[in-house]
C-alpha positions, 0 to 999 in steps of 0.5 A: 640300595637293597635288591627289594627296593630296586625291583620295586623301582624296576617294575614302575620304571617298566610301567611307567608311571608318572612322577617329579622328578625334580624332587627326591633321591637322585638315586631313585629318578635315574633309576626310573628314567634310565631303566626304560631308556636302557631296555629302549636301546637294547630294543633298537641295538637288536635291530643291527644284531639281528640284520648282520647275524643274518646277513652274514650268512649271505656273503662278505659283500652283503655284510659290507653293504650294510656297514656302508649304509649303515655309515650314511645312515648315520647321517639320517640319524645325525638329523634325527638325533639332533631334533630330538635332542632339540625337543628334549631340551625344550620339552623337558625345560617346559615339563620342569615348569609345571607348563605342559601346554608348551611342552605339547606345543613344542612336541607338535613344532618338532614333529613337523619339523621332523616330516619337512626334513625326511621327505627332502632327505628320502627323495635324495636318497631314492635317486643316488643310492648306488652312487653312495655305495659307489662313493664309499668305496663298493665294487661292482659286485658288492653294489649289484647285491646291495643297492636296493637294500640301500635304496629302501633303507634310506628312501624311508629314512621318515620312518627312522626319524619319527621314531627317534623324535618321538622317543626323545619327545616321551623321555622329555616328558618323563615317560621313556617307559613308552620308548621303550614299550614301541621299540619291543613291538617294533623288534618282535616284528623285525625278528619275525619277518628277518629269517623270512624275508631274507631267505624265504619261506613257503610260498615266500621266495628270499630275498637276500640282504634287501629283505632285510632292508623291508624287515626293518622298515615294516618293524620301525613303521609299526612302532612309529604307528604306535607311538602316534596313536600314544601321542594323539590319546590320552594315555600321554602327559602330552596332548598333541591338538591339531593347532599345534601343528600349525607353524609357529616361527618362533618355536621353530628358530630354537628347534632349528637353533638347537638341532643345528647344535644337536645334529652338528654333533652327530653329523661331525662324529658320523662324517669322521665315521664315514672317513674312518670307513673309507681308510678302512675299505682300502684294506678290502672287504674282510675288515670292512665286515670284521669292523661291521660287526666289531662296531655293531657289538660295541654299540650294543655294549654301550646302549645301556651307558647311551640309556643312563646319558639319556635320562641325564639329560631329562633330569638336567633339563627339568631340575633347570627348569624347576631352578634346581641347578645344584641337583642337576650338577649331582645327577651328572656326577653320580650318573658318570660313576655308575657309566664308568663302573659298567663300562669297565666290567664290559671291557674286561669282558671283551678282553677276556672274549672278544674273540669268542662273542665275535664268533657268534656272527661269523665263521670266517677266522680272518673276518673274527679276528679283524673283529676282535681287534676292534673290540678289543682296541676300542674297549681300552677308551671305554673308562673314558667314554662313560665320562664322555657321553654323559656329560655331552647329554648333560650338556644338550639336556641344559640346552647348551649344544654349542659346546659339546658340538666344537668338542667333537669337531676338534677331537674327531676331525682335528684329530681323530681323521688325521691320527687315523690315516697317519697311524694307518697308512704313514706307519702301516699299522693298518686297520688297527692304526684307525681303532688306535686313533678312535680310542685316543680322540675319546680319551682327550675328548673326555678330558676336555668336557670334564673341564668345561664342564666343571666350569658351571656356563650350561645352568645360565643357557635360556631355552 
């Protein structure tokens, strides 16, 4: 492809226009629906960047505060991801179909789903914040100056899932462009308020790591302001009408069929987090913030392979929808290449500089170490991730969740947790025992989902 065309296909990809993606170069449509997707996910990377930059100018305890809620946040996350993958699945199925009538039906079932589930998890939340942080392994320094920044962040965890539900509800419909237009007014707010809240300004007084907490929600909030106005304007292939809000059982049980699949996934890989984090905690406070902030790196250098997984998905779902499941296998294929081919080129990156970029968000020389060994180690499995990840969102954008989430219950809980405190505690390699053990799980796990793949069950799935 020449660098003319490209742009061109970049600049309607920024804008968003409408188009069928079930016809033409698959080249062109996963360039157009992962461009947006992939600024969208920087968008949202820049949330954790920006917070542990800052934080980390408060204390190691706060820096860890944050790693610790960011561990269960995941859980919230885990749920979010899960219906919004479920709305994907459907949404884009019925957008194949040429029936956008069910598309936008299914948007307002997933919606509402969505608010049941938040208010339950919120309410929770507010009551047992610092027990959390006591669970997870927090002394009683570390949950004096963290507890209200956990008490806020997972109290108004609703924001956070409307604002992942609602982009998976625009990337189904083929217009991730709006995704992505949210989460850069979103961030913008976020950067602002950051400095000013957490260390104060003017009449202002800081208020250390919590003021992050109240950065990011009024930053999310915005965004989720944002795209409700979207949905219930004409400026959406969607037309959300109050009817539709209206419980409808049988749109529902697939939803929650779905998600139990989609968030099952993401609960299992998040639950094995949560464990990696608590034999990490064992080994004190500087790896905990050394691993903070190795992850939050990595997590930012994947956001662009997470984008291209996500736009697989989309395709997947509508080419199934418009019985074209020989086109939906190729998307996957090509998709898997070009993942592959940036992964690599990060990784060399991070081996070459890890210690460098991990000195951008700390001073401490035993804090960037702790963080370069975490780069480093879990950048060896990136080859093998790319194929991973894209063939799991290839998977769930087929409707077939089922088999993407036993993969993660074997790799990660059979092996992963278990190779993790044997290599970390039986044989002493301590810290970097745990991210031996998170390479090893992805690389066997990718093999796995190639296979199964290959087999061809995902184009029979009735969603």
């Amino acid at each position: 492809m020449k660098v003319k065309e490209f742009i061109k296909l970049f600049g309607q990809a920024v804008r968003g226009e409408e188009v069928d993606y079930t016809k033409g170069s698959i080249n062109r449509a996963l360039i157009l629906l992962s461009v947006p997707m992939i600024l969208e996910m920087v968008m949202e990377a820049l949330f954790a960047i920006v917070d542990v930059f800052l934080v980390a100018k408060i204390s190691n305890n706060a820096v860890a505060t944050v790693g610790i809620t960011e561990g269960i946040l995941m859980l919230v996350e885990s749920i979010a991801l899960g219906i919004a993958m479920a709305a994907t699945a459907m949404i884009s199925r019925r957008i194949g179909e040429k029936n956008n009538n069910a598309a936008s039906r299914a948007a307002g079932q997933a919606i509402l789903f969505t608010a049941a589930i938040s208010l339950v998890l919120g309410i929770l939340a507010f009551i047992f914040a610092e027990d959390i942080l006591l669970l997870m392994g927090g002394d009683a320094a570390l949950i004096e100056e963290g507890k209200e920044y956990t008490r806020i962040i997972l109290s108004f965890n609703f924001i956070l899932m409307f604002l992942f539900v609602f982009n998976g509800i625009f990337r189904a419909a083929g217009n991730p462009a709006i995704a992505m237009r949210t989460l850069i007014f979103a961030n913008l707010l976020n950067i602002i308020l950051d400095p000013i809240l957490i260390f104060g300004l003017g009449p202002i007084s800081g208020m250390g790591v919590t003021g992050a907490a109240v950065a990011t929600c009024i930053g999310r909030g915005s965004g989720v302001l944002y795209q409700l106005y979207i949905l219930f304007s004409d400026k959406s292939i969607l037309r959300i009408k109050p009817s539709y809000f209206k419980p409808d059982f049988k749109i529902i049980s697939r939803l929650f069929r779905l998600t139990l699949g989609g968030a099952g996934q993401f609960l299992i890989s998040t639950a094995s987090w949560i464990f990696l984090i608590r034999i990490l905690s064992t080994f004190g406070s500087v790896v905990l913030a050394g691993y903070t902030i190795g992850l939050r790196i990595i997590i930012f250098s994947i956001l662009p392979s997470w984008g291209l997984a996500n736009a697989t998905a989309t395709l997947v779902g509508q080419n199934l929808g418009a019985k074209e499941p020989g086109r939906a296998e190729k998307t996957v294929w090509k998709a898997g290449i070009y993942n592959m081919l940036f992964l690599l080129f990060i990784s060399i990156i991070f081996i070459g500089f890890g210690k460098s970029i991990c000195g951008i968000f700390s001073q401490s020389s035993e804090v960037i170490q702790e963080a370069s060994l975490c780069l480093i180690v879990l950048s060896l499995g990136y080859i093998f991730f790319a194929y991973e990840m894209t063939i799991t969102q290839a998977f769930n954008g087929a409707g077939d969740t089922t088999t993407p989430t036993i993969l993660t219950f074997i790799f990660m809980w059979l092996v992963q947790i278990p190779l993790a405190y044997i290599l970390a505690i039986e044989f002493s390699f301590g810290s970097l025992g745990v991210y031996m053990s998170i390479s090893i799980s992805g690389c066997l796990m990718s093999i796995a989902a190639i296979y199964l793949f290959r087999k061809g069950k995902w184009k029979e799935v009735i969603i």
